[in-house]
TORDOVEX-159319 format. One record per residue: x, y, z of N, C-alpha, C in turn; residue in one letter. Coordinates in Angstrom, 1 decimal, decimal comma. Example, Ala and Ser with C-alpha at 12.3 -4.5 7.8 and 13.67 -1.06 7.14 Angstrom:
2
REC    npx    npy    npz   capx   capy   capz    cpx    cpy    cpz residuo
REC   13,2   -5,7    7,8   12,3   -4,5    7,8   13,2   -3,3    7,8       A
REC   12,8   -2,2    7,1   13,7   -1,1    7,1   12,9    0,0    7,9       S
This chain:
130
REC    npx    npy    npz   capx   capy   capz    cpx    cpy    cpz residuo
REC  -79,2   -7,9   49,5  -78,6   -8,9   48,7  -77,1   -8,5   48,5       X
REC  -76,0   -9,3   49,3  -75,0   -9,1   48,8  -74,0  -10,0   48,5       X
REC  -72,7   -9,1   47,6  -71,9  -10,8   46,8  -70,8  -11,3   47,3       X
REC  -70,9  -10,5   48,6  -69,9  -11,3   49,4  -69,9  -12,5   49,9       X
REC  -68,5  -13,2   50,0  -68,6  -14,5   50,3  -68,9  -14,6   52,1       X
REC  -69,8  -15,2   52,2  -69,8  -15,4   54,0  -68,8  -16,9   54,2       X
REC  -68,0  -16,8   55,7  -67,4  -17,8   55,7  -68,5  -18,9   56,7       X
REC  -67,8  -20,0   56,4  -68,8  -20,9   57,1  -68,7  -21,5   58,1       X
REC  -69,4  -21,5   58,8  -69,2  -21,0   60,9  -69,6  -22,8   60,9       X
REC  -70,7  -23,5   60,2  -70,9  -24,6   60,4  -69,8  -26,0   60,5       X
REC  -69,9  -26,8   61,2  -69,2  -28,0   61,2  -69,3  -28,5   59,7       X
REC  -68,0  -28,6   58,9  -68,6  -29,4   57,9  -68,3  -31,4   58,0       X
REC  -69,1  -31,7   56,9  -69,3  -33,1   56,8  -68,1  -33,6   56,4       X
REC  -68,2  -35,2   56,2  -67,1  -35,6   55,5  -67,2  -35,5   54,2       X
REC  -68,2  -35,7   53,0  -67,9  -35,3   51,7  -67,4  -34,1   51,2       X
REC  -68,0  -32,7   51,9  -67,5  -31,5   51,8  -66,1  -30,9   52,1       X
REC  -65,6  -31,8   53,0  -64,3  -31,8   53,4  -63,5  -32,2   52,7       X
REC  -63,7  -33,5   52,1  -63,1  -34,5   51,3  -63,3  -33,6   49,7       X
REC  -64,2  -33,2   49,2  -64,5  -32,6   48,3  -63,2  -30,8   48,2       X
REC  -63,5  -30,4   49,1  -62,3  -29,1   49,6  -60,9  -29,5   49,6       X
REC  -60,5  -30,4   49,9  -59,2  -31,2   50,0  -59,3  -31,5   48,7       X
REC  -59,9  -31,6   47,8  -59,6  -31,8   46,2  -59,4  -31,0   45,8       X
REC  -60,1  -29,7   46,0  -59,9  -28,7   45,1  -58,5  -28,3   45,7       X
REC  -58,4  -28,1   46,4  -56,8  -27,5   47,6  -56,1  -28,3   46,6       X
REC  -55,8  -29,6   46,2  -55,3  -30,6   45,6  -54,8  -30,1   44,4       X
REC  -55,7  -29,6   43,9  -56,2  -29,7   42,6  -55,2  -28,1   42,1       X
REC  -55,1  -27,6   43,0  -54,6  -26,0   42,9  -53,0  -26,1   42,8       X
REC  -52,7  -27,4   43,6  -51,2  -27,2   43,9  -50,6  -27,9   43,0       X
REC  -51,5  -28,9   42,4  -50,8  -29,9   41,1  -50,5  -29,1   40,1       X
REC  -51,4  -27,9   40,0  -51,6  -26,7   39,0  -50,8  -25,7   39,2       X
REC  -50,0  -25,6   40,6  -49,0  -24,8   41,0  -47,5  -25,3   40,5       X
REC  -47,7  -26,7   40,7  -46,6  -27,7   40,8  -46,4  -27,8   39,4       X
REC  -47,4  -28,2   38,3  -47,0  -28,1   36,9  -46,0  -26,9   36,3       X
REC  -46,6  -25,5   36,8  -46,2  -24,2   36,8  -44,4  -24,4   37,1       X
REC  -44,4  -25,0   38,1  -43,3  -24,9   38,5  -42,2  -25,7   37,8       X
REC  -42,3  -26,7   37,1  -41,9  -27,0   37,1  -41,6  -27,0   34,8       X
REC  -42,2  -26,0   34,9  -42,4  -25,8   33,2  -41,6  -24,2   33,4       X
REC  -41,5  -23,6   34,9  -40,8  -22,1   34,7  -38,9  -23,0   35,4       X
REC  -39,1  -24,0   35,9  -37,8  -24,9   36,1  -36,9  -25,2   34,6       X
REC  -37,9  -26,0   34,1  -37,2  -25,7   32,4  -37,0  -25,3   31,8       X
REC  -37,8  -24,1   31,6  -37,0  -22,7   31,1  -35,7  -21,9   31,3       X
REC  -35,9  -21,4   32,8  -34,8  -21,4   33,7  -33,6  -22,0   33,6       X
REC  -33,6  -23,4   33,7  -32,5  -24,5   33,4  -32,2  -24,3   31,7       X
REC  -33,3  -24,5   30,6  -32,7  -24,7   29,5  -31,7  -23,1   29,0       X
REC  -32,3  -22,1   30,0  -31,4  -21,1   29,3  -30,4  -20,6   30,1       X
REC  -29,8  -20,7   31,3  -28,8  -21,0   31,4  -27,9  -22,0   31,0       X
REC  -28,2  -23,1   30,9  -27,7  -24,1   29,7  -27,3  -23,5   28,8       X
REC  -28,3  -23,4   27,5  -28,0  -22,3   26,6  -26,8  -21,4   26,8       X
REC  -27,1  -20,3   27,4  -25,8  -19,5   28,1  -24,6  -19,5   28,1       X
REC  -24,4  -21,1   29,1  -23,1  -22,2   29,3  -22,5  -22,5   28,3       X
REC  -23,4  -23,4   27,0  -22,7  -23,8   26,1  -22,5  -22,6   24,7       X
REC  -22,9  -21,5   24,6  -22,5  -20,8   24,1  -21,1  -19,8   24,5       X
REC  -21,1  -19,8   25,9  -20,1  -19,2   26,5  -18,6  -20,3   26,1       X
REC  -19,0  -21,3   26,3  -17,9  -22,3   26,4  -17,3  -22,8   24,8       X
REC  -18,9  -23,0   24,0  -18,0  -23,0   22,4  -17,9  -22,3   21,6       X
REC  -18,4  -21,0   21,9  -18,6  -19,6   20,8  -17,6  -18,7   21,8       X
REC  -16,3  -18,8   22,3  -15,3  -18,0   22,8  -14,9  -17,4   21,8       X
REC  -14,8  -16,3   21,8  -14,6  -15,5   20,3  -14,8  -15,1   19,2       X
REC  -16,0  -15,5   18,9  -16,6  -16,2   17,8  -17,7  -15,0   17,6       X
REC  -17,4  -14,2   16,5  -18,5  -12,9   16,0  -20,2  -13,3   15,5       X
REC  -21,0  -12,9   16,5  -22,2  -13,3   15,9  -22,9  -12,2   14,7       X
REC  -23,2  -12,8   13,9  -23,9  -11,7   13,4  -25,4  -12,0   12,9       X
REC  -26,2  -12,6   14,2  -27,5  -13,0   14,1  -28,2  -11,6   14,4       X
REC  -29,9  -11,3   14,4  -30,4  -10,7   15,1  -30,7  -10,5   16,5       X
REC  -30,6  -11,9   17,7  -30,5  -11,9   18,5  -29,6  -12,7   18,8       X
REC  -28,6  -12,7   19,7  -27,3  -13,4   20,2  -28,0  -14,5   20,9       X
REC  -27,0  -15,6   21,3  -27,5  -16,4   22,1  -27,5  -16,0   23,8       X
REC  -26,5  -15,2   24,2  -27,3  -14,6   25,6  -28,5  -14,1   25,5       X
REC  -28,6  -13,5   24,3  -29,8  -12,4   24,8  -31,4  -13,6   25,3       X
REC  -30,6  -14,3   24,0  -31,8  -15,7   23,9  -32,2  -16,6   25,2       X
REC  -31,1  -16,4   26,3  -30,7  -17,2   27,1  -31,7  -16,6   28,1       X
REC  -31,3  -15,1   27,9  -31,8  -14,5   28,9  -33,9  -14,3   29,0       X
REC  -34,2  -14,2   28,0  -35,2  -14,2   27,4  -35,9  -15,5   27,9       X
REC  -35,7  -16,5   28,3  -35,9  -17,7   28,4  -35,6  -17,7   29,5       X
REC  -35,1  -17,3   30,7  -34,8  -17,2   32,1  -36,0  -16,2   32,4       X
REC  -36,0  -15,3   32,1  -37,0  -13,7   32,2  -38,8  -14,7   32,0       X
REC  -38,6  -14,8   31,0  -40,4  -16,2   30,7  -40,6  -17,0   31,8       X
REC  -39,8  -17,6   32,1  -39,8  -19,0   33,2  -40,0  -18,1   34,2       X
REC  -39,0  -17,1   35,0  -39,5  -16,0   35,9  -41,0  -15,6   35,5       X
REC  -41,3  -15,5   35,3  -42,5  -14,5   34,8  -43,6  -15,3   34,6       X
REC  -43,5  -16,8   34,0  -44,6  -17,7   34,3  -44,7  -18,3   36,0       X
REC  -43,6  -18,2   36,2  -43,6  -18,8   37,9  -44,2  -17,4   38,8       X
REC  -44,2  -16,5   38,4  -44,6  -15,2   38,8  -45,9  -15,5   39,2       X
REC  -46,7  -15,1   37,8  -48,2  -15,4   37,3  -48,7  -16,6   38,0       X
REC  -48,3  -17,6   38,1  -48,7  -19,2   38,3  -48,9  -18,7   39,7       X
REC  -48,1  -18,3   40,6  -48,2  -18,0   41,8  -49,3  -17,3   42,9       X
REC  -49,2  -16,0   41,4  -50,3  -15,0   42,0  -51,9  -15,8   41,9       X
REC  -51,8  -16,4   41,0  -53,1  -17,0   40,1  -53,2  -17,9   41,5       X
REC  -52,2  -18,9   42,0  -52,4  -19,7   43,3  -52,9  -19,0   44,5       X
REC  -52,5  -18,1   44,4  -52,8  -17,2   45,6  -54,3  -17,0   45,6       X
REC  -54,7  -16,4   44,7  -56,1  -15,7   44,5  -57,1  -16,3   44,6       X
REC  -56,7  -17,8   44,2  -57,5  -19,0   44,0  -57,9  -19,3   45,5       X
REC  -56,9  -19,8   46,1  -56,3  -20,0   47,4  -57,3  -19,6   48,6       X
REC  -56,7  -17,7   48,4  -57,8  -17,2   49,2  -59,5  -16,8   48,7       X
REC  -59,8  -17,2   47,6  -61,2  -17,7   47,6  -61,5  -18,7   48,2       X
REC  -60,9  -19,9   48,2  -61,1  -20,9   48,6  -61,1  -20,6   50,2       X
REC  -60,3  -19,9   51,0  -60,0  -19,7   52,4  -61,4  -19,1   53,1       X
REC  -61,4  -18,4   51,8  -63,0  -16,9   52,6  -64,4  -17,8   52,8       X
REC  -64,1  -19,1   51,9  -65,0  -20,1   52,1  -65,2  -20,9   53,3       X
REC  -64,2  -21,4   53,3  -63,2  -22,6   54,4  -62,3  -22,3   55,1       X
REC  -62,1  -21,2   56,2  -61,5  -21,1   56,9  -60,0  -21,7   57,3       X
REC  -60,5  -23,2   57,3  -59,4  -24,1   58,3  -58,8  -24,5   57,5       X
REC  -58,0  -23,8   56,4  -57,1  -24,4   55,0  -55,7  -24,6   55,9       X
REC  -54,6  -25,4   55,0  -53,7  -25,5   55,6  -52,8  -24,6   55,2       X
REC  -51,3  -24,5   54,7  -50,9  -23,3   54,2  -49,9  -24,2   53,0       X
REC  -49,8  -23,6   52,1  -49,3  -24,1   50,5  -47,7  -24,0   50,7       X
REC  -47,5  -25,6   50,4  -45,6  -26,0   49,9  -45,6  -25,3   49,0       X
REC  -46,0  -26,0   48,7  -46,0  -24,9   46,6  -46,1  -23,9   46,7       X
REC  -46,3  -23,0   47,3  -46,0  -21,6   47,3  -44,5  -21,3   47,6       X
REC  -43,9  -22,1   48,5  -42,9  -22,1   48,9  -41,9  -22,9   48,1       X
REC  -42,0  -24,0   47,7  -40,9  -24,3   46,7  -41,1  -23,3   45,4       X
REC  -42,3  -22,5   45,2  -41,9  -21,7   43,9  -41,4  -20,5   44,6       X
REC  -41,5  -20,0   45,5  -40,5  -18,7   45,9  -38,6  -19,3   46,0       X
REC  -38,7  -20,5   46,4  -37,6  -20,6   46,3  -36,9  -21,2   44,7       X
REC  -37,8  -21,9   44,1  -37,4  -22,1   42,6  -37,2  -20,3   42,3       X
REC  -37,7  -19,3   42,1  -37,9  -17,8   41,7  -36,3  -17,2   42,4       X
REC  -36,2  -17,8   43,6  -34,8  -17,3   43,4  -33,7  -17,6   43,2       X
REC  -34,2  -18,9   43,1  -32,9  -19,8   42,5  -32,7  -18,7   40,6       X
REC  -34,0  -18,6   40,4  -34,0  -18,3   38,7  -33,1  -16,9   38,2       X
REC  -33,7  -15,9   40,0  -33,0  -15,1   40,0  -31,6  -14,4   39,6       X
REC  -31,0  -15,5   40,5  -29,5  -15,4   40,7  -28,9  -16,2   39,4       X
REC  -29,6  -17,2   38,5  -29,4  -17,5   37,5  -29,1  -16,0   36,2       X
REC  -30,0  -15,3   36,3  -30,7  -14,6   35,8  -29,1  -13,1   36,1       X
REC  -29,0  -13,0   37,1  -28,0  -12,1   37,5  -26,4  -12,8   37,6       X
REC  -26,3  -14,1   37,0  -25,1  -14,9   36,6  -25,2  -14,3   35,3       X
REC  -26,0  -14,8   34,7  -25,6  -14,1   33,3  -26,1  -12,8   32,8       X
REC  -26,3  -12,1   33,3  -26,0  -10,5   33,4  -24,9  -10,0   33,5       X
REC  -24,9  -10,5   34,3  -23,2   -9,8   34,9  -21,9  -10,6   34,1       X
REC  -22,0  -11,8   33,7  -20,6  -12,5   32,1  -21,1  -11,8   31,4       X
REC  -21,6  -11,0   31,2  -22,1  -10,5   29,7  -20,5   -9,9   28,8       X
């Protein structure tokens, strides 16, 4: 007895197919949400950043955390949920694959590597105004 998954050598049907194509579905809308919740982060804290840079020119803070730090902190999240969201895609992904072989290969994987570097260089813009 073992807990490995066997892949499946059989022709499948149309419901099973049609059923697989949902969950595939079902993964990327769940990638896609991800993505687009580490997009607003990302965006609102270089925003942040912007408008602090632009109307706090000289201007002594004496909060516990500044507004870059804040900025940044909210860029680093969004990174780091898009991270996770990813991996979590993946893993899923290839369970799903060890099952069903003939998967196609994930956008969403790909617009989130490129959202991640976009957040990047976001991320290393304001680093480096510091």
């Amino acid at each position: 007895m073992t807990d490995s998954i066997e892949p499946r050598t059989e022709k499948m049907n149309a419901t099973t197919k049609l059923a697989v194509d949902r969950t595939r579905l079902a993964y990327e809308r769940t990638l896609m949400a991800w993505v687009r919740t580490a997009i607003s982060l990302i965006s609102f804290g270089f925003t942040i950043y912007k408008i602090f840079q632009i109307e706090g020119a000289g201007m002594k803070q004496g909060r516990v955390i500044s507004a870059t730090e804040f900025s940044v902190l909210m860029i680093v999240f969004g990174l780091l949920s898009l991270l996770m969201a990813t991996l979590q895609h993946r893993r899923e992904l290839n369970a799903l694959k060890a099952q069903y072989p003939d998967m196609p290969r994930s956008l969403a994987r790909v617009l989130a590597a490129l959202i991640s570097l976009l957040g990047i260089l976001a991320l290393i813009t304001v680093l480096l105004r510091r």
